[in-house]
N, C-alpha and C positions, 0 to 999 in steps of 0.2 A: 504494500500500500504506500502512494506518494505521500511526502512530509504535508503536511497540510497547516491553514491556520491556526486550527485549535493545540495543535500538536506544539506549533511556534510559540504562540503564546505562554503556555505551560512551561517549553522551555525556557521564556524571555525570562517569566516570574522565578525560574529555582535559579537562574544564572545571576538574575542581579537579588536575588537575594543572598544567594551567596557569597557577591563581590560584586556594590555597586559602581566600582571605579572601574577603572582603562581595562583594567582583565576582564569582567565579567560582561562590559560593554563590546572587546573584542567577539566576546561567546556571542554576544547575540547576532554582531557582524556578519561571523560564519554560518550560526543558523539562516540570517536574512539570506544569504546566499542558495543556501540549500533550498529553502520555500519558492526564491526567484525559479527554479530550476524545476518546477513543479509546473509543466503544463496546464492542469487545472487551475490551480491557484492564479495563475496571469489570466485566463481567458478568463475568468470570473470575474475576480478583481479588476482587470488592466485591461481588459480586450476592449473589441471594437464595441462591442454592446453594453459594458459600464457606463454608470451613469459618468458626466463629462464633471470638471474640478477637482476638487479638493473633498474627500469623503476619511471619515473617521473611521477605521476597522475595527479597534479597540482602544479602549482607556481606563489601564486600572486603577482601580478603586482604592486601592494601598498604598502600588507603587510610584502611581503618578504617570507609567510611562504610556506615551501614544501611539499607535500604529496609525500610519494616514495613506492612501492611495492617491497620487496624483495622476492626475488624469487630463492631460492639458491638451488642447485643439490649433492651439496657436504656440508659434514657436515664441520663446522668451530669453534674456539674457541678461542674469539678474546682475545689482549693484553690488560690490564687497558689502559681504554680514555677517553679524554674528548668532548665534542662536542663548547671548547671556549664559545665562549661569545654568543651561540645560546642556546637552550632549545630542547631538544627531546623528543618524547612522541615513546612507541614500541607499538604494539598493534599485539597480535598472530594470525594469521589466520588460520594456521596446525601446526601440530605437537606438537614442544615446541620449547620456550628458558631459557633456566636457565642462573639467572640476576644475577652478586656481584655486590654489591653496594661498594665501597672501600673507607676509610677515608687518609689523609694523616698524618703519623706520626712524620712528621718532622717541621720545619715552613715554609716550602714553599719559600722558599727565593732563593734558589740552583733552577736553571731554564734546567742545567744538570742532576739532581740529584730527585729524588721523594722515598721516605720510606711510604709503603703503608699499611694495615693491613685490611681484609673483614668486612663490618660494618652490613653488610644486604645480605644475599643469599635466592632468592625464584625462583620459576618456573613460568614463564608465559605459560597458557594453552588459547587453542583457543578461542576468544572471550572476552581475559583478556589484558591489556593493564598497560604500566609502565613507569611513566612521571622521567624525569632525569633533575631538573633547570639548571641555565647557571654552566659549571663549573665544574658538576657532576661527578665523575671518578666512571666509571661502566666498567663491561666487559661482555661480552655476551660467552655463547655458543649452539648451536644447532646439533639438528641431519642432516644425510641427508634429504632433500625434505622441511626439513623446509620453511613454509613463514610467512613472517608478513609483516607490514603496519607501517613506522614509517611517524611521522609529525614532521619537525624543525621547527624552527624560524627564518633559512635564508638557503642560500645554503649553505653547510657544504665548499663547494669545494672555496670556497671565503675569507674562513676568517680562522685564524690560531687555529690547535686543537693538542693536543700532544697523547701519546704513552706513555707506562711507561712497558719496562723491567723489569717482578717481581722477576727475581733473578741479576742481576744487579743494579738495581734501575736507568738504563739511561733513560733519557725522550727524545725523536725524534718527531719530528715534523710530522705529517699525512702529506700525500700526498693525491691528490684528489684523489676520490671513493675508501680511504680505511676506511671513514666512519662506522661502519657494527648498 
């Protein structure tokens, strides 16, 4: 029988309960990987006939963390961000996303102000998955039709994430569901 949802889930909750830091978020990495890798679970989830945006899989009650399906129609190419004081894992289901990883070049002290420079660029393809700890300034972009599968560590839309302007250097605060 293929790895499935409910199977992921179960896993997510003994992993990070057992170690809810960089180790046990690797574990769930690998499991997102294995579920990507599930035919049913993408044509369900992700396929052509899911409903279209941003859908909630799950959100435990405990632990806080969320599973989310994106489901996007239009290609996007988002600004450097962070996801605060949460953790997110991406996991590709079609298409692709091409990941930068971005450091900051300044000390961080200007809560206005961010100097960035790309530390890591790679391609997430179907069934690849890319963990970002608390903090992480990544930016994403995809084509149309793209999906994927990301998992936080709370609800993005509860707790403060920033933006960064890369020809400006202003940092703005997210608003809910501009998460990506």
């Amino acid at each position: 029988m293929a790895y499935n949802l409910d199977q992921f889930i179960a896993d997510c909750r003994a992993e990070l309960k057992r170690d809810p830091g960089p180790k046990g978020r690797e574990e769930v990495r690998a499991r997102l990987e294995r579920l990507l890798n599930n035919p049913d679970f993408v044509e369900t989830y992700c396929g052509d006939n899911a409903p279209r945006g941003l859908k909630v899989l799950y959100e435990d009650p405990e632990l806080k963390f969320q599973i989310l399906a994106h489901i996007n129609d239009k290609a996007r190419v988002s600004p450097p961000h962070d996801h605060g004081a949460s953790w997110a894992i991406y996991g590709q289901a079609k298409l692709w996303t091409d990941m930068i990883e971005w450091k900051r070049d300044d000390d961080g002290q200007d809560p206005k102000h961010a100097k960035l420079s790309p530390e890591k660029k790679y391609r997430l393809n179907p069934g690849h998955a890319g963990i970002y700890q608390d903090g992480k300034i990544h930016s994403i972009d995809y084509p149309d039709k793209s999906r994927f599968v990301r998992v936080t560590g709370t609800n993005l839309d509860n707790i403060t994430r920033i933006r960064i302007d890369l020809k400006s250097g202003e940092v703005h605060q997210m608003t809910p569901q501009q998460a990506t």
